[in-house]
C-alpha positions as CSV (number, residue, x, y, z in Angstrom):
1,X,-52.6,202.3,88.0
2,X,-50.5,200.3,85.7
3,X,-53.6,197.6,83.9
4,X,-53.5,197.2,80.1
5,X,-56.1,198.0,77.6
6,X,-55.8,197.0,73.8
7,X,-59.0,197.7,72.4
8,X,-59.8,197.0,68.5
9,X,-55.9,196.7,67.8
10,X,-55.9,196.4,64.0
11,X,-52.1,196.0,61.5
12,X,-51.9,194.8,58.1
13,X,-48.6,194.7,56.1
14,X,-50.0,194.1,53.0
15,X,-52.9,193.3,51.0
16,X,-54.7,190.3,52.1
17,X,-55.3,188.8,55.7
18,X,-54.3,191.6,58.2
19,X,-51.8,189.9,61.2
20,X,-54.1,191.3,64.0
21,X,-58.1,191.7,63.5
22,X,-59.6,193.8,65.8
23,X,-57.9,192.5,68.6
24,X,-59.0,193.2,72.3
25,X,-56.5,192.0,75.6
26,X,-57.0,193.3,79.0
27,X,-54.3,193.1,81.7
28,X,-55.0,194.0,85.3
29,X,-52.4,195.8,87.4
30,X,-49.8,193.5,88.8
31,X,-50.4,191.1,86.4
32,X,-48.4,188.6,84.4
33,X,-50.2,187.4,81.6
34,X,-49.0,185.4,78.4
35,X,-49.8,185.9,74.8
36,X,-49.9,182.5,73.3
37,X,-50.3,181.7,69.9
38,X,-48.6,179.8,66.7
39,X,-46.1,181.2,64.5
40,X,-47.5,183.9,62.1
41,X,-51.0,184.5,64.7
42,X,-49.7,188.2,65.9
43,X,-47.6,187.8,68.8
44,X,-44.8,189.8,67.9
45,X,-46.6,192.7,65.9
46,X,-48.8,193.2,69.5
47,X,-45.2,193.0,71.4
48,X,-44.0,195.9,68.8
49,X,-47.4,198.2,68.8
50,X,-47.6,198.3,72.4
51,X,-43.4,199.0,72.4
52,X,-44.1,201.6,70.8
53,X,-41.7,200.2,67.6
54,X,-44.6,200.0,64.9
55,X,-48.0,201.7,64.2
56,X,-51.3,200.1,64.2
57,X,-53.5,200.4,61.7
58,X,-56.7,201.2,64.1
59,X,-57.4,200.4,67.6
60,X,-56.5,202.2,71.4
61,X,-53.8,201.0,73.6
62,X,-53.9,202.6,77.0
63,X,-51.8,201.9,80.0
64,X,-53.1,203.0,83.8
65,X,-55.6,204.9,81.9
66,X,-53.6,207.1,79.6
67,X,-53.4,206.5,75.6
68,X,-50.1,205.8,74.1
69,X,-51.5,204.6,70.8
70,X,-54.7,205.2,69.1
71,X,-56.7,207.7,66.8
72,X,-54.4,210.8,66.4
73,X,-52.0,209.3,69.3
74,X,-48.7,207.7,69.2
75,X,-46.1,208.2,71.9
76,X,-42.8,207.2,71.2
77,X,-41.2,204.2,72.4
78,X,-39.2,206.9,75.2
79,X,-42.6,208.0,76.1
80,X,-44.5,205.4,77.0
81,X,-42.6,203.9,80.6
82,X,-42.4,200.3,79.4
83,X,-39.6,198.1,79.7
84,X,-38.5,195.8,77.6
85,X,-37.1,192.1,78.3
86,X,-35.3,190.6,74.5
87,X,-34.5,187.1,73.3
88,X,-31.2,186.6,74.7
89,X,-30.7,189.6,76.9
90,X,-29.0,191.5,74.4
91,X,-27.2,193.2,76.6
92,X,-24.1,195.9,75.9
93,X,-21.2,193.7,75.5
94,X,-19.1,196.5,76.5
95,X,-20.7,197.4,79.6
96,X,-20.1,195.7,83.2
97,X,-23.5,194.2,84.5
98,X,-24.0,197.7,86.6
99,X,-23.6,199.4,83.6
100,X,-26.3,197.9,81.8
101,X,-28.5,198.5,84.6
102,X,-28.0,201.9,84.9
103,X,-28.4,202.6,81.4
104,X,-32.3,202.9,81.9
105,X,-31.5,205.6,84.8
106,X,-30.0,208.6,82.3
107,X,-31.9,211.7,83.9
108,X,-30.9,210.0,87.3
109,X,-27.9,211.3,89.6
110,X,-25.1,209.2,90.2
111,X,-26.0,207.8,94.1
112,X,-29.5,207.2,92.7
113,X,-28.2,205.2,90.0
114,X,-25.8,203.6,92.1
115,X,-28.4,202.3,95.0
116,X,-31.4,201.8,92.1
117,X,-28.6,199.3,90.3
118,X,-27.4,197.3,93.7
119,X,-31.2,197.0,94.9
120,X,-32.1,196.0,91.0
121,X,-29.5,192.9,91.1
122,X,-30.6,191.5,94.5
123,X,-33.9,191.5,93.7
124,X,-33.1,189.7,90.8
125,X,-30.3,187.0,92.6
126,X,-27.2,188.8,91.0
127,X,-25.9,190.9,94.0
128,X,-22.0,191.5,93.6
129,X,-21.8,190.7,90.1
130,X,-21.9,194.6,89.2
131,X,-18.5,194.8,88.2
132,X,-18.7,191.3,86.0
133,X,-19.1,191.5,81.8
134,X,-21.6,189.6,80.0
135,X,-19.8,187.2,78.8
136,X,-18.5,186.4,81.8
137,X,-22.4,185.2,83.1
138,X,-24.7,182.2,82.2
139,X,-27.2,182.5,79.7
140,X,-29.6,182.5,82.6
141,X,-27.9,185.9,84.9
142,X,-27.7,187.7,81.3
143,X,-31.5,187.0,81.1
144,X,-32.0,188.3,85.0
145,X,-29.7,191.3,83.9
146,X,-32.0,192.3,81.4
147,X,-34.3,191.9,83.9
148,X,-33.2,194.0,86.1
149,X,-32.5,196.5,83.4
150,X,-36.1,196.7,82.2
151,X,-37.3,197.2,86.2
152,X,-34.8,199.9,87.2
153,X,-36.4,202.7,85.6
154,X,-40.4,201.4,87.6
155,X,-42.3,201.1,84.1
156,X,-45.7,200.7,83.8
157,X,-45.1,197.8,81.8
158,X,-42.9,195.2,81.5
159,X,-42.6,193.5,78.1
160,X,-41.0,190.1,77.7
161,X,-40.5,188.6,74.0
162,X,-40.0,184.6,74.4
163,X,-37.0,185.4,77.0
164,X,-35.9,181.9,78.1
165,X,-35.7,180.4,74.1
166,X,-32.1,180.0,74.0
167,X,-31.6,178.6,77.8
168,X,-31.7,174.8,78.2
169,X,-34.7,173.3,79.2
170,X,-33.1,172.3,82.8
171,X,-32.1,176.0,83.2
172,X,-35.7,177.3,81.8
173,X,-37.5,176.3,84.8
174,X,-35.4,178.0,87.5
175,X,-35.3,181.3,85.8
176,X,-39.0,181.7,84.8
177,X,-39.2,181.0,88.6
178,X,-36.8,183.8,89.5
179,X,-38.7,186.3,86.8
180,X,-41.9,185.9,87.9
181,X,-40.7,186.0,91.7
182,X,-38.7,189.7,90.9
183,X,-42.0,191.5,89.3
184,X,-44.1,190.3,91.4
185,X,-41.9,191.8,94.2
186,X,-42.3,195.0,92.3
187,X,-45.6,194.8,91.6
188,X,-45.3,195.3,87.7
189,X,-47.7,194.6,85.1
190,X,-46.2,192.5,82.8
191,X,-47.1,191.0,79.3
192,X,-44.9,187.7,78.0
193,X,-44.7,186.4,74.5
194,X,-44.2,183.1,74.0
195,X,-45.2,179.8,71.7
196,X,-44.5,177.6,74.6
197,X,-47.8,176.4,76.1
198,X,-46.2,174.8,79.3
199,X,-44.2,178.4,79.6
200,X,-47.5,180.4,79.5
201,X,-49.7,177.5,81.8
202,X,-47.0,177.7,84.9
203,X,-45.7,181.5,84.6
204,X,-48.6,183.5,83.9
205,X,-51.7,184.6,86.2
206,X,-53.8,185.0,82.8
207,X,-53.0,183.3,79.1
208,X,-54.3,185.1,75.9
209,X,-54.5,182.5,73.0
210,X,-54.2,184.0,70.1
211,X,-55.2,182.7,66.5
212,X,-55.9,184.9,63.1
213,X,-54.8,187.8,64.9
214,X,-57.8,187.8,67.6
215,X,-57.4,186.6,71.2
216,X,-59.9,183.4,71.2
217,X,-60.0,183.3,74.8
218,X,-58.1,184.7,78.1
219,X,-58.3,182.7,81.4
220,X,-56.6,181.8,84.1
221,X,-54.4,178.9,83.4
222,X,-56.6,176.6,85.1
223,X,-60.1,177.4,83.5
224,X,-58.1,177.9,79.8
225,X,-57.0,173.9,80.3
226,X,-59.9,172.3,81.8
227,X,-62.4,174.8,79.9
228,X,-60.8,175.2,76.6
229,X,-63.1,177.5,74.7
230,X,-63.3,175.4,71.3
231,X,-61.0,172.2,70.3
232,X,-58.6,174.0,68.5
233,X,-57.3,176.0,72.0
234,X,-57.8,172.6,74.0
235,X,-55.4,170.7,70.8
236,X,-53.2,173.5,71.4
237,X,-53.0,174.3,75.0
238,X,-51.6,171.0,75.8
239,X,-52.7,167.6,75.0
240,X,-56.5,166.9,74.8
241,X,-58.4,163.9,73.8
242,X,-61.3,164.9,71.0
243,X,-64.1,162.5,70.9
244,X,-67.8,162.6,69.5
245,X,-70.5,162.3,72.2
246,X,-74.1,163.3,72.5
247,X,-74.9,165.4,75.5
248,X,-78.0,165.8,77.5
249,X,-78.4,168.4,80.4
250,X,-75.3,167.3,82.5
251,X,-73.7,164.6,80.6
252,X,-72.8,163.5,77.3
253,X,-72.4,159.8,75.8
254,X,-69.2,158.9,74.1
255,X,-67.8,155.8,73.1
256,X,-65.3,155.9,76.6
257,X,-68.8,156.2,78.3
258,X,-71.1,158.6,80.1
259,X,-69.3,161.6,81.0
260,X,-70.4,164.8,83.5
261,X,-70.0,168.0,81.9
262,X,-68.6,171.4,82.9
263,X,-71.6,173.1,82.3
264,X,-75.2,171.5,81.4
265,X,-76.6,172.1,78.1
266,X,-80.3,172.1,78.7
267,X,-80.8,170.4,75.6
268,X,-79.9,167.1,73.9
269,X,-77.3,168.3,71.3
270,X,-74.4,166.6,69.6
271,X,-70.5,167.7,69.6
272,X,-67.0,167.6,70.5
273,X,-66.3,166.4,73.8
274,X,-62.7,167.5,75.0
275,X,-60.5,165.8,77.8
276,X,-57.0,165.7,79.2
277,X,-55.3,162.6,78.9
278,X,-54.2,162.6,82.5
279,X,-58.2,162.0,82.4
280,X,-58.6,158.9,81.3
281,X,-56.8,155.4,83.4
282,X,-55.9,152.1,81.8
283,X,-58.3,149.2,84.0
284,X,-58.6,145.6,83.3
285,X,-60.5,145.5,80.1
286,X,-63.2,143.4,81.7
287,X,-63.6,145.4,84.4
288,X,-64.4,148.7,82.2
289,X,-67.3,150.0,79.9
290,X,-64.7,151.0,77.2
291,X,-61.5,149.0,75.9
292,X,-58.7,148.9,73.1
293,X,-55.8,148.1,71.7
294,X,-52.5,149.7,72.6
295,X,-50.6,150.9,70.1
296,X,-47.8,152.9,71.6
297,X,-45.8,154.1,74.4
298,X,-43.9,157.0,75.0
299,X,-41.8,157.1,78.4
300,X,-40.8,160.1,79.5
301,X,-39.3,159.1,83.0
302,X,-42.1,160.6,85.6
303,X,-44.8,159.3,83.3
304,X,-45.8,157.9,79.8
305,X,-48.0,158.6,77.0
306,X,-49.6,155.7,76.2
307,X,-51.5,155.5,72.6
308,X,-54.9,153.0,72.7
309,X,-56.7,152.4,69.8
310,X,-60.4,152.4,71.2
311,X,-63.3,150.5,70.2
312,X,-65.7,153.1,68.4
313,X,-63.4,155.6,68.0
314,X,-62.0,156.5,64.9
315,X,-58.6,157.6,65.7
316,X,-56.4,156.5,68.1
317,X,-56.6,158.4,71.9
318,X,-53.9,159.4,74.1
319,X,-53.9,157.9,77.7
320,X,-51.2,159.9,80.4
321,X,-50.2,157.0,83.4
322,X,-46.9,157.1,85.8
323,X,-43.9,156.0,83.8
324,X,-44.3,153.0,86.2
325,X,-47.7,152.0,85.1
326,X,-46.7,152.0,81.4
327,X,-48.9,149.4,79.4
328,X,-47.1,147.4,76.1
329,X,-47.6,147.9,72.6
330,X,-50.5,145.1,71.8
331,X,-52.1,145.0,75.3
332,X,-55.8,144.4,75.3
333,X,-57.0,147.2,78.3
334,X,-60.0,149.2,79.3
335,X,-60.9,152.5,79.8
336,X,-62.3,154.8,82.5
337,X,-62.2,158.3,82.8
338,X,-62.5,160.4,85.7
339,X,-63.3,164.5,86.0
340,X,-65.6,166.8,84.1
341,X,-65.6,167.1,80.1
342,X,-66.2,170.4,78.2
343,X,-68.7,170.2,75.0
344,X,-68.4,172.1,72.1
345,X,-70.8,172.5,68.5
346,X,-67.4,172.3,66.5
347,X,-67.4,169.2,63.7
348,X,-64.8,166.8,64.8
């Protein structure tokens, strides 16, 4: 067994706000999940505790069952079979690309190192680049490299701290693809730290948002989107559109209309209904219940964002169509919207 257990995980550097509060995050064996949060929530000092490379202040860690790191405990980084995948690979300069995927193999003999390295860099797309240097490989193969590095030795863990910042956005895609193809071949529990939301929502099988040092909720990536646990995760987990409404059982009145909801409330109550832009579809204003303004559009190619300023609505809503469908600046047009909304008590 290889699941994750952080439990209470408490670290302060100072006085004042502690970084992580009390902090609880399960991972199941085989599992990818991403920790996502903004700068300053506690990404990196979970990353470090569960390394091994800092101590907490309180809390248990324990990996397949056995505790690395809580009261009276704390293996040492060396102890704890967990690899670890860096920002930028940082991989030995002066080592060929075998090299630096043997050098997690020390207590292993030479044939074992040899056949553990070659089966290491097909896994990860690199066979026959052994005998290659770093420098001599894309930004992407350094990152598989470290890849394969962090695998070779079969950890119980495998830690990943925001490994794709420094590749180009059309290079990101492809080699998030071929990470989370290689430990899923190996069946590794994995835990990635990132600030990129659309990172976390295609990579992971579970995302951990994180805010004031606490993970606020943990989902799939499908039930954290469409079932945000308050607006601040559904503001931050992509874009949302935040409107008042006043619910009743199974739907809720807004100003773009009556909506169903996720889940019924069983009583009349007031809120914050949340939705997805992709949600909501520009009509011909007569032929809708809701209507505005248009205000702006962004193209981005396979679709736009396109900003309406809506009748009863206080600030201006966000409205995702094909880059085809893209309305003008000044354009009277309705409203409709399609799908579930979620609820919450949270003042707007």
């Amino acid at each position: 067994m290889t699941d994750l257990h952080v439990t209470g995980l408490s670290k302060a550097y100072g006085p004042g706000a502690p970084v992580l509060d009390g902090l609880d995050l399960t991972v199941p064996q085989g599992a990818l999940a991403a920790v996502l949060g903004p700068s300053g929530c506690g990404k990196t000092t979970l990353l470090r505790i569960i390394a091994g490379f800092l101590r907490s202040d309180a809390g248990t860690l324990t990996i397949g069952g056995r505790t690395i790191s809580g009261p009276g405990v704390h293996l040492p980084p060396e102890q704890r079979r967990i690899g670890i995948v860096p920002q930028e690979g940082a991989l030995f300069p002066h080592l060929s690309v075998a090299r630096n995927v043997a050098f997690g193999l020390p207590g292993a003999d030479r044939s074992t190192r040899q056949r553990r390295t070659e089966e290491m860099l097909e896994l990860v797309g690199l066979s026959g680049y052994g005998d290659r240097m770093p420098h001599e490989l894309s930004g992407g193969q350094q990152q598989r490299v470290a890849l394969a590095r962090a695998l070779a030795p079969e950890p119980a863990l495998v830690l990943l701290d925001e490994p794709f910042n420094a590749l180009d956005s059309a290079l990101r895609t492809g080699v998030r693809a071929d990470v989370r193809a290689a430990l899923q071949a190996t069946g590794a529990t994995a835990l990635l730290v990132t600030h990129d939301q659309q990172e976390a929502l295609s990579t992971a099988d579970l995302v951990a948002v994180v805010r004031g040092g606490r993970v606020v909720q943990c989902d799939t990536p499908h039930e954290v989107y469409r079932r945000p646990a308050d607006p601040w995760v559904a503001a931050f987990v992509g874009d949302a559109v935040l409107v008042a409404g006043t619910a009743d059982h199974n739907n809720v009145e807004t100003a773009l209309g009556r909506i169903p909801l996720t889940a019924p409330t069983g009583e009349l109550r007031q809120g914050v209904v949340v939705l997805r832009p992709e949600q909501l579809h520009l009509v011909d204003p007569d032929a809708a219940e809701a209507g505005g303004t248009v205000t702006d559009v962004r193209f981005y190619g396979h679709d736009a964002m396109v900003t309406v300023a809506v009748d009863g609505i206080d600030e201006a809503i966000a409205v995702r169509v094909p880059g085809q469908a893209a309305a003008r600046p000044g354009e009277r047009m309705g409203i409709e919207v399609t799908g579930e909304a979620t609820l919450h008590a949270a003042a707007m």
